[in-house]
C-alpha beads as a LAMMPS data file, in Angstrom:
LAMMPS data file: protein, C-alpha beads

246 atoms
245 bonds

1 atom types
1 bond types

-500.0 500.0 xlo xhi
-500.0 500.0 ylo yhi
-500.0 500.0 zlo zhi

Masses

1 110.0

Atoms # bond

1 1 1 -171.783 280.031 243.299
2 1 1 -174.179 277.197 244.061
3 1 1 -177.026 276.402 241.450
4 1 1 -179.219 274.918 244.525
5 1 1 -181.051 276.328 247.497
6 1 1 -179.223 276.124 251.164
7 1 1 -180.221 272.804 253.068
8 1 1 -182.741 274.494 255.374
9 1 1 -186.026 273.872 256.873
10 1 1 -187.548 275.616 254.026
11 1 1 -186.114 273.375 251.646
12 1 1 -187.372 270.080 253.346
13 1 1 -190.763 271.479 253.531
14 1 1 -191.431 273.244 249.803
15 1 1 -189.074 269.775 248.608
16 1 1 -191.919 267.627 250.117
17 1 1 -194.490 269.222 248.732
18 1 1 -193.289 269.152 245.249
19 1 1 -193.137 265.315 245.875
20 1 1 -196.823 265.589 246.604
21 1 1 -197.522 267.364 243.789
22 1 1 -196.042 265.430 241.476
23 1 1 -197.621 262.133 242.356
24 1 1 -201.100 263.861 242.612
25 1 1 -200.323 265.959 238.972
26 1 1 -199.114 262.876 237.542
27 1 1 -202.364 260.497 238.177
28 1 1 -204.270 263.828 237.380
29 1 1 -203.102 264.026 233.661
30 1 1 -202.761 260.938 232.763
31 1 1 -206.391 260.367 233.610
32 1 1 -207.569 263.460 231.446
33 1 1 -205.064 263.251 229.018
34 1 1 -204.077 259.752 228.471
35 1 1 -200.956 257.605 229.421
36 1 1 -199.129 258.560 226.562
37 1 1 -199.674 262.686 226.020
38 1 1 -199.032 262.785 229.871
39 1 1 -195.943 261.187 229.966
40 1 1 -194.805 263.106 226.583
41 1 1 -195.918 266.338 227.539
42 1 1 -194.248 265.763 231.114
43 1 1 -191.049 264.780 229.252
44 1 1 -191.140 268.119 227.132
45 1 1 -191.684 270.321 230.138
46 1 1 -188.958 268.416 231.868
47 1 1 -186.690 269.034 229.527
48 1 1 -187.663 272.703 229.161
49 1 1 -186.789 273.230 232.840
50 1 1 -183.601 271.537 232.900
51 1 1 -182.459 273.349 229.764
52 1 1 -183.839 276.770 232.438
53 1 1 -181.376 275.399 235.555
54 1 1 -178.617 274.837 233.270
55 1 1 -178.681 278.487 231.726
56 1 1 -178.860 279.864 235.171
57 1 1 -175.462 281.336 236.778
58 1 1 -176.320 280.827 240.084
59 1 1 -179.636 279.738 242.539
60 1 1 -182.835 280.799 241.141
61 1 1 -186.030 279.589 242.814
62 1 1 -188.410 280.204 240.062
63 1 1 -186.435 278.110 237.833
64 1 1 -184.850 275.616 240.291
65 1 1 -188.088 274.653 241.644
66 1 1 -189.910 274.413 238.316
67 1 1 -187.411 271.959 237.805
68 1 1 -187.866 269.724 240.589
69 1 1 -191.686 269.823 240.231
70 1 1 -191.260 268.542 236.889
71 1 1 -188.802 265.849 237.852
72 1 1 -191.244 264.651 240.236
73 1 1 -194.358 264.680 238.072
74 1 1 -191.901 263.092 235.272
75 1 1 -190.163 260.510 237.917
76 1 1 -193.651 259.292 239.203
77 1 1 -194.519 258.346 235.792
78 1 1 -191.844 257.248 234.907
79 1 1 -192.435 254.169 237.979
80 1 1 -195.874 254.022 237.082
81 1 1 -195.312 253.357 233.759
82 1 1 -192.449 250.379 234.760
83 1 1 -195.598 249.010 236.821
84 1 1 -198.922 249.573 234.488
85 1 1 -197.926 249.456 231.469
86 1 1 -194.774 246.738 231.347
87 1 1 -195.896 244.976 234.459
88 1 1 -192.589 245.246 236.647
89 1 1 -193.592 244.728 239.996
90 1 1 -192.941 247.540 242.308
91 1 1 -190.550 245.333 244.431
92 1 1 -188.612 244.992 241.119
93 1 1 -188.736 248.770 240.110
94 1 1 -187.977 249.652 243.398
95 1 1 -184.414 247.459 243.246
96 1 1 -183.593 248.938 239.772
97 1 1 -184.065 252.372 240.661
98 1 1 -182.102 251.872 243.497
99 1 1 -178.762 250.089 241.699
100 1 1 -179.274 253.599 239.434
101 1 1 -179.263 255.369 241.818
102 1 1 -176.047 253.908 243.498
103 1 1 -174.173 253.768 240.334
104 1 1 -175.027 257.596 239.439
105 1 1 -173.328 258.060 243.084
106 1 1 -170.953 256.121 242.489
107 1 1 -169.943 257.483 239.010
108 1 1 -170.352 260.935 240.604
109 1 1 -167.958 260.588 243.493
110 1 1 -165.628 258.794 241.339
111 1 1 -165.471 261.718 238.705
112 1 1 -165.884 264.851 240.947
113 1 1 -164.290 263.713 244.717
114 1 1 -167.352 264.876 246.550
115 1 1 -171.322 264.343 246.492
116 1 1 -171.554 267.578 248.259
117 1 1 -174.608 269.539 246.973
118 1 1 -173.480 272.744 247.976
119 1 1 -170.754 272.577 245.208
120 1 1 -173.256 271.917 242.537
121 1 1 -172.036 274.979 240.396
122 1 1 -172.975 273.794 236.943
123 1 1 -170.535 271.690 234.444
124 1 1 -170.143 267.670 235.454
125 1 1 -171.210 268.149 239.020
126 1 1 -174.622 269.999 237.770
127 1 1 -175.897 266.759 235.480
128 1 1 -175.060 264.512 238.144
129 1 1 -177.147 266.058 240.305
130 1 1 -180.107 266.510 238.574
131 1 1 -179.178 262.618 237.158
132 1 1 -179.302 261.457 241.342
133 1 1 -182.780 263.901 242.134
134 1 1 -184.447 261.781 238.939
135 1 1 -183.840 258.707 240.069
136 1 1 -184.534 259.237 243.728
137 1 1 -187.913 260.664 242.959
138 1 1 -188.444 257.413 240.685
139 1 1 -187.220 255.258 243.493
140 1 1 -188.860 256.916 245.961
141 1 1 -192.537 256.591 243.934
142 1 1 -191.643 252.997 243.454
143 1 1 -190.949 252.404 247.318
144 1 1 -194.051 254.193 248.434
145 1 1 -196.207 252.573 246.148
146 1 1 -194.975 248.897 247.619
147 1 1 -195.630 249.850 250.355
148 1 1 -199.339 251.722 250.580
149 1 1 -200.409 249.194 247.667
150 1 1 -198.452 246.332 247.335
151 1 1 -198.197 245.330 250.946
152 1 1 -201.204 246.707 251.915
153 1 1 -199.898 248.926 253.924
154 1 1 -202.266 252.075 253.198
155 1 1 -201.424 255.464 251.923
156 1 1 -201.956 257.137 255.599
157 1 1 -200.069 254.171 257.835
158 1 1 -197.436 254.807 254.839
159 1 1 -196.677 258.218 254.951
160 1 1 -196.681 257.799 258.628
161 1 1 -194.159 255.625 258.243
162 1 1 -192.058 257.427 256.257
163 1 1 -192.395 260.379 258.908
164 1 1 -190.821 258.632 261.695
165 1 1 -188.369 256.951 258.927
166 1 1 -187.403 260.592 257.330
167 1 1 -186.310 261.287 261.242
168 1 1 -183.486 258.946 261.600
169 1 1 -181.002 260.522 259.491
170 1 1 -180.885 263.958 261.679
171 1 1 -180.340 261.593 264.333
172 1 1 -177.751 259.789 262.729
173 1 1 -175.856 262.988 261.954
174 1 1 -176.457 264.315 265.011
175 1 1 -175.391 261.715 267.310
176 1 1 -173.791 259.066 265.936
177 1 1 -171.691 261.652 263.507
178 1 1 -173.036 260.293 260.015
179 1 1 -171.378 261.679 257.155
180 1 1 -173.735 265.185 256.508
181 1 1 -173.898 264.145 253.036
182 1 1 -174.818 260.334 253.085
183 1 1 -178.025 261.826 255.776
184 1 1 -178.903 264.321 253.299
185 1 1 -179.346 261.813 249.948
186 1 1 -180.907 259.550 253.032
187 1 1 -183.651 261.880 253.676
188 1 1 -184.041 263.562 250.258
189 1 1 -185.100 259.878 249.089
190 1 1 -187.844 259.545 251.746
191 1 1 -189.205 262.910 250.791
192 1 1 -190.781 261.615 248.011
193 1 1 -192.708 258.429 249.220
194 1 1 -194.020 260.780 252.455
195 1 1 -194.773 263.493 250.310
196 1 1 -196.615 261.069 247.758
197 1 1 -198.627 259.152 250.597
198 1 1 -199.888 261.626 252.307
199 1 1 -200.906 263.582 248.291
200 1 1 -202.639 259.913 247.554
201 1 1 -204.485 259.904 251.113
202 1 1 -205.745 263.119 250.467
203 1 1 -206.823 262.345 246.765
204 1 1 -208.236 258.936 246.524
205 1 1 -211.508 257.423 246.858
206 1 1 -212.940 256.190 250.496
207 1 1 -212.597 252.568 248.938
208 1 1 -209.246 253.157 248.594
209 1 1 -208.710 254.359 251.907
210 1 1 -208.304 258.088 250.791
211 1 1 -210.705 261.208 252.084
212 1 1 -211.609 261.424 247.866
213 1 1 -210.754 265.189 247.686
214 1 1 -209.732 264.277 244.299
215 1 1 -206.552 264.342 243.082
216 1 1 -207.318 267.551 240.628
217 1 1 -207.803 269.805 243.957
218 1 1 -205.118 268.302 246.067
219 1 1 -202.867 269.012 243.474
220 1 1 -204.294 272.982 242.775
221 1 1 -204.128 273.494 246.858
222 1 1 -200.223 271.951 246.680
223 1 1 -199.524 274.477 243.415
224 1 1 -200.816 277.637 245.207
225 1 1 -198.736 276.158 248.311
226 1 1 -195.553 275.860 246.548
227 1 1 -195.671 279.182 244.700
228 1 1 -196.611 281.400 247.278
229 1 1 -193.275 279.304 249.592
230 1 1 -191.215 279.512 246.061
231 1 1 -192.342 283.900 245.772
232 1 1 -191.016 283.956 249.439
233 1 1 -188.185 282.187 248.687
234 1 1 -187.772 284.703 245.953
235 1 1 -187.670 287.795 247.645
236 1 1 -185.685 286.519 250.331
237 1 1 -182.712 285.549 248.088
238 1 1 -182.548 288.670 246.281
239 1 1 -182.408 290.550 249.691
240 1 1 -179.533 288.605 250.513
241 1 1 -177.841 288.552 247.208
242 1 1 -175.023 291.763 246.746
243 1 1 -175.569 294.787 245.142
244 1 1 -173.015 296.015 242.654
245 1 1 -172.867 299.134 241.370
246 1 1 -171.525 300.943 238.276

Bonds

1 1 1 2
2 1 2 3
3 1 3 4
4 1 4 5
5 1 5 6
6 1 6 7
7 1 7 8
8 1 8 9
9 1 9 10
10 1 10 11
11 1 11 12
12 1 12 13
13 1 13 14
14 1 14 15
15 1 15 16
16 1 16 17
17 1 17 18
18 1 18 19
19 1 19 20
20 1 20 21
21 1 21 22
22 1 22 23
23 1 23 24
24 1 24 25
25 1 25 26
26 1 26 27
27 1 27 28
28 1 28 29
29 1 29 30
30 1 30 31
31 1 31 32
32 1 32 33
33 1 33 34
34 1 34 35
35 1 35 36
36 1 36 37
37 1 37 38
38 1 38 39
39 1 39 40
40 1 40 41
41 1 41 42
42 1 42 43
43 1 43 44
44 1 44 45
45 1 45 46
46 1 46 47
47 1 47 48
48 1 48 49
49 1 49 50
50 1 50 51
51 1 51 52
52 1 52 53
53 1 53 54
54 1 54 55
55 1 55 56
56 1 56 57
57 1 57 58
58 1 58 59
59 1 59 60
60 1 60 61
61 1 61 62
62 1 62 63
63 1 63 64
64 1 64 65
65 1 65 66
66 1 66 67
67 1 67 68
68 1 68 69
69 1 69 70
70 1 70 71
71 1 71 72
72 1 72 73
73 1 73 74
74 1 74 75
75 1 75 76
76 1 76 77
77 1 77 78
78 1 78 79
79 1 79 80
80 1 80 81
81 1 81 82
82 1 82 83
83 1 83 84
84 1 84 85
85 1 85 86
86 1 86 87
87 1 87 88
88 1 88 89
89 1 89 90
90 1 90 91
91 1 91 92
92 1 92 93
93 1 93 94
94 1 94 95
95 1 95 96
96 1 96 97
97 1 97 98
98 1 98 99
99 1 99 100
100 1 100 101
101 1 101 102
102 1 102 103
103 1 103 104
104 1 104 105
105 1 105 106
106 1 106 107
107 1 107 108
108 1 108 109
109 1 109 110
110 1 110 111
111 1 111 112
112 1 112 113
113 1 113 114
114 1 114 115
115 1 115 116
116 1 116 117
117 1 117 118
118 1 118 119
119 1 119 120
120 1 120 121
121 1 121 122
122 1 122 123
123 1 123 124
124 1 124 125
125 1 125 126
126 1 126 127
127 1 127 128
128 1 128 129
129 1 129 130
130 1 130 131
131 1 131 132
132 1 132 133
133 1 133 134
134 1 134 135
135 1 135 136
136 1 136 137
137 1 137 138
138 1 138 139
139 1 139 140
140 1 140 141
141 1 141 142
142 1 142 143
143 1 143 144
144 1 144 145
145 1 145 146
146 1 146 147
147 1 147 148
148 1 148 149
149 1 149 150
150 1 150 151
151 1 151 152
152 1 152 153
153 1 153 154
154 1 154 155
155 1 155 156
156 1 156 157
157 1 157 158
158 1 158 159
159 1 159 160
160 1 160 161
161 1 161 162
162 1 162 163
163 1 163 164
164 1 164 165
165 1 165 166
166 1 166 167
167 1 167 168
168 1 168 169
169 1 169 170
170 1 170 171
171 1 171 172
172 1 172 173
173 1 173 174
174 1 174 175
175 1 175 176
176 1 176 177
177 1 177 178
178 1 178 179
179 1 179 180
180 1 180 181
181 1 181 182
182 1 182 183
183 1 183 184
184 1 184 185
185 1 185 186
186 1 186 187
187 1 187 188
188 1 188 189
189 1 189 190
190 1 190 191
191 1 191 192
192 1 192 193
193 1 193 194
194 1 194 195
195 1 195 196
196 1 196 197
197 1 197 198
198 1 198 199
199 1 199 200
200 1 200 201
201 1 201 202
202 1 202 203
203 1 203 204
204 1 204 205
205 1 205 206
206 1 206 207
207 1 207 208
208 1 208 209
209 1 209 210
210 1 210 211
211 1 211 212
212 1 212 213
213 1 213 214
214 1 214 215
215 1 215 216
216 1 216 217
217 1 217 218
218 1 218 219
219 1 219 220
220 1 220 221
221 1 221 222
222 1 222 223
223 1 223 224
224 1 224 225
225 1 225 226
226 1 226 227
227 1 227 228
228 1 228 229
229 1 229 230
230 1 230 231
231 1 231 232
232 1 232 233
233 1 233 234
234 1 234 235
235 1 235 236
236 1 236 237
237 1 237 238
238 1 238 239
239 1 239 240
240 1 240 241
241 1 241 242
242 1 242 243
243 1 243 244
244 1 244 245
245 1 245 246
């Protein structure tokens, strides 16, 4: 059976707000705690959850979830980091995370025949996966960054932009008949700079053309969000999963 959630409505919405999350949580902790504690505590709760999805037989959305909030609050660092700290321009960390990205796809189709996520049952197909979500939340941080801060752009014209961008792919599919799967890794990548910029916008200061809520709240609000979607989620799938008796 699969190991991740059915491509639904549902799914776009609880995967954006992880994104927000993430970039909010990230800048959150490493404030309080410090570059270096944030980014090592992120890693150890990163690799907690992945060790969780790996054990699992089959979709669980307490764990798979946990795991993707993790990757984002880990993959937004882990572009921050490339910027503050080592000085790679955004423009830079944007191109590098995007030649991973491509050769983890490439690597992946090459080895398994298919970038399908719906086969994603565990094994091979399972760590490429998880090895293509990583680097399209780092790419995706890097690409929304460049654009609300290094061009100037702003965090709300941003995520606007990314709103009308995240619609072309449906279109695509839709009417030009786009491969389903090269849409989906097409949108799944925008997720995370529309889901960031809108987080920032909320959590920045006025000078920084944000409405200051702090990134602390926005971050709580997005949690409660996200669980209460993820407990839904949860009793939904276990209605729908069989019964087997004795």
């Amino acid at each position: 059976m699969s190991k991740v959630p059915q491509v639904t409505a549902v799914f776009w919405i609880v995967k954006i707000l992880t994104t927000g999350m993430g970039e909010t949580t990230s800048d959150y902790l490493a404030r309080v705690l410090g570059p270096v504690p944030a980014v090592g505590s992120a890693a150890l709760l990163l690799a907690a959850a992945l060790i969780a999805q790996a054990r699992t037989r089959r979709y669980v959305p307490v764990v798979y979830w946990a795991a993707v909030i993790m990757v984002s609050v880990f993959g937004t660092m882990a572009a921050d980091v490339a910027h503050v700290a080592l000085g790679v321009p955004y423009a830079a960390s944007a191109m590098a995370f995007a030649v991973a990205l491509a050769l983890v796809f490439l690597l992946w189709r090459r080895v398994e025949g298919t970038l399908a996520v719906e086969t994603v049952a565990g094994g091979r197909r399972e760590v490429f996966y998880w090895c293509a979500v990583m680097a399209t939340f780092a790419l995706g941080t890097a690409v929304g960054d460049l654009s609300a801060a290094t061009l100037g752009w702003g965090y709300l014209p941003s995520g606007l932009l990314f709103a009308a961008l995240i619609a072309l792919p449906a279109f695509a599919h839709r009417f030009s008949g786009l491969s389903s799967v090269l849409t989906f890794w097409w949108a799944y990548v925008l997720t995370r700079p529309l889901g960031a910029c809108f987080a920032d916008w909320a959590g920045v200061s006025h000078e920084r053309g944000g409405l200051d809520l702090g990134t602390g709240p926005v971050s709580l609000v997005l949690a409660v969000v996200i669980v209460a979607a993820v407990a839904w989620l949860s009793a939904t799938t276990e209605r729908r999963a069989p019964h087997v008796s004795a």
